[in-house]
C-alpha angles and dihedrals in degrees: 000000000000129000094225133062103305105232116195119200110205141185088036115165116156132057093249082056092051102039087048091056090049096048096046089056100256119179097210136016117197133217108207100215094170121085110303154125076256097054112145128193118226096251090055095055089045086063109043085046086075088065094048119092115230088241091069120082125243127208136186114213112223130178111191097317126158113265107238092052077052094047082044102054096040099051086047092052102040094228115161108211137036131220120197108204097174148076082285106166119221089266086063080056097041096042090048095044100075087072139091087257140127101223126211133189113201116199155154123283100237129151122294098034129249111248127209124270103021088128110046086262120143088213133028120205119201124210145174128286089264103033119203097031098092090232118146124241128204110265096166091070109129094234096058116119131187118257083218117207120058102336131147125227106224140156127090096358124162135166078258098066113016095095100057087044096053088047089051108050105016099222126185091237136334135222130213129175108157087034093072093038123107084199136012103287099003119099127215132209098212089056089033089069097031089068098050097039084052088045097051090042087048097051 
């Protein structure tokens, strides 16, 4: 794992997507794999795997899906993390652990604070009431307290506002899909590079 601030890049789909991470440094790139407008198809991520350094981490995207079709798809991509975005239960954790796999539990800011780890994950990510919808949440609320361990900031973050979010909350890394998207489901470079030069400024 890196020394600086992780920054995770999701809901890539295209080689451009894909090249402009690389090339910005970014720690992990996702495959969204659930139902969404970035949704990706194993071949394509097959294919988009070859222009990815093995330094960068890759993550398959998952929403209450069986674990075998998740087993399956991971072992024919290649990916080497999992992220659960669901209502998974611990046995999705636990029947996914005994492989080679980083896993990472996406969920919900609520009070008191999930903490790292209460599911058997390697790395929790922490997004916004309604996740997905890349709406902000309030991270400046006097009550927050910080998951510790590995966990990403996420929900609602932009070049814009990442900065004052990192600085605020100190998180070990952060993740951001609709906030470097032109339209819904579509990246953009420019963006792309604006986020991460605003993350490693801000960290």
């Amino acid at each position: 794992m890196p020394n600086h601030l992780f920054i995770k890049l999701c809901g890539l789909k295209t080689q451009e997507d894909v090249d402009t991470a690389v090339e910005v440094g970014a720690d992990a790139i996702g495959f969204m794999f659930a139902e969404s407008p970035r949704r990706v198809d194993a071949s394509t991520v097959i294919r988009l795997m070859e222009r990815i350094p093995p330094h960068v981490m890759t993550v398959g995207v998952f929403r209450d899906q069986p674990v075998d079709y998740i087993r399956s798809l991971a072992n024919i991509t290649g990916i080497r993390a999992i992220q659960l975005h669901g209502h998974e239960e611990r046995g999705h954790f636990a029947a996914l652990g005994d492989g080679e796999w980083t896993l990472i539990r996406a969920t919900s800011y609520r009070e008191p604070v999930p903490r790292n780890g209460q599911m058997g994950e390697d790395i929790l990510l922490l997004d916004a009431p309604t996740p997905g919808a890349g709406i902000p949440w309030d991270w400046t609320r006097r009550s927050f307290r910080p998951p510790g361990g590995q966990w990403l900031l996420a929900g609602g973050l932009t070049p814009d506002n990442v900065s004052h979010a990192v600085e605020t909350t100190r998180p070990w890394g952060v993740d951001v899909s609709s906030g470097i998207e032109s339209v819904r489901g579509v990246k953009d470079p420019v963006l792309i590079r604006a986020f991460v030069k605003a993350v490693r400024t801000a960290s």
